[in-house]
C-alpha positions as CSV (number, residue, x, y, z in Angstrom):
1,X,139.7,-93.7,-58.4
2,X,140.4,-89.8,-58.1
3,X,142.7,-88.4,-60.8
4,X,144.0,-85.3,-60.8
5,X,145.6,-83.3,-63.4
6,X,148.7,-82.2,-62.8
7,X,148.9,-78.1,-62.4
8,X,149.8,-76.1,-59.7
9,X,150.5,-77.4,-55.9
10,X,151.0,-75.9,-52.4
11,X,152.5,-77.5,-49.6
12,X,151.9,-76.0,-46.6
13,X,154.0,-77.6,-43.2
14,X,156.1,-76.3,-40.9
15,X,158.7,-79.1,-40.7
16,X,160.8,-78.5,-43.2
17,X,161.7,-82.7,-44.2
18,X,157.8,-83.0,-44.7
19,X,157.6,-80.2,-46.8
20,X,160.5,-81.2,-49.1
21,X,159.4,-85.0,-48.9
22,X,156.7,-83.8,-50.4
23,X,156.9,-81.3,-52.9
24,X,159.9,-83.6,-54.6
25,X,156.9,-86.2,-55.0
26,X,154.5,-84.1,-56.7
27,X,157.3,-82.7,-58.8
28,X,157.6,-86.0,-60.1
29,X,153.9,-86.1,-60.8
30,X,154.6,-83.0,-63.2
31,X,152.8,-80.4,-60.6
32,X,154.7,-76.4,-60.2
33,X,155.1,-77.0,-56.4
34,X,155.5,-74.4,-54.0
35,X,156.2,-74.6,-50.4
36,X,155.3,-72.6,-47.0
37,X,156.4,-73.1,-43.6
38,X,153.6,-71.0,-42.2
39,X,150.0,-70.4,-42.9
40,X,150.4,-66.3,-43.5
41,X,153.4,-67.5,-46.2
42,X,151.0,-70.2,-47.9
43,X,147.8,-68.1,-48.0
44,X,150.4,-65.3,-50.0
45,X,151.2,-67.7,-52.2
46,X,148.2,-69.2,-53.2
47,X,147.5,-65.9,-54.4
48,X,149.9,-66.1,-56.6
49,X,148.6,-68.7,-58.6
50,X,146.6,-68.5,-61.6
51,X,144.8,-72.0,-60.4
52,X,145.5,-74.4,-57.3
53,X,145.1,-78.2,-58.5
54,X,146.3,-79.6,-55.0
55,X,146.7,-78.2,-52.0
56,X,148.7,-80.4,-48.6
57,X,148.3,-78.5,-45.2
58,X,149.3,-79.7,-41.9
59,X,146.6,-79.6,-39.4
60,X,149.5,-78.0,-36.7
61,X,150.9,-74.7,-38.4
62,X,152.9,-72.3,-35.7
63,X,150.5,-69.5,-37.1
64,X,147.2,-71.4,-38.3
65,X,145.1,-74.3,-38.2
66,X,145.4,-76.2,-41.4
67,X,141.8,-76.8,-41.7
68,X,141.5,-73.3,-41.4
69,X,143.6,-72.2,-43.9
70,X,142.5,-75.0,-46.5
71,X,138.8,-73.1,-46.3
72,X,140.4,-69.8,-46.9
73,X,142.7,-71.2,-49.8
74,X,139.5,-73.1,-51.3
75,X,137.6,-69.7,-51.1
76,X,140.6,-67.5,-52.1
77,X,140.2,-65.1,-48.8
78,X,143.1,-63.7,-46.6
């Protein structure tokens, strides 16, 4: 079993149900969510954080490839 402490979270989807869906269920898990429609927005907000505990991307962004941007988040390049 993974556990993961709880700390800061990105959600990155451009639909904006998902997204909320989402960052109300790691709120309850006691993680500071933030949420991005596009891949530009998450990237910028990523950077924001002092540490990234989780990050959700959807593989179809209008602007990026999630797998694309979860390498860049992961290696904390623009």
């Amino acid at each position: 079993m993974i556990t993961i402490q709880a700390g800061y979270a990105l959600v990155i989807d451009d639909e904006p149900a998902n997204r909320d869906f989402l960052e109300r269920l790691l709120q309850t898990a006691s993680f500071k969510v933030s949420g991005a429609a596009t891949g530009a927005e998450g990237l910028r907000i990523a950077k924001t954080f002092p540490s990234l505990a989780l990050a959700l991307v959807d593989q179809e962004l209008p602007d990026a490839s999630g797998l694309g941007d979860h390498r860049k988040i992961a290696c904390g390049i623009s």
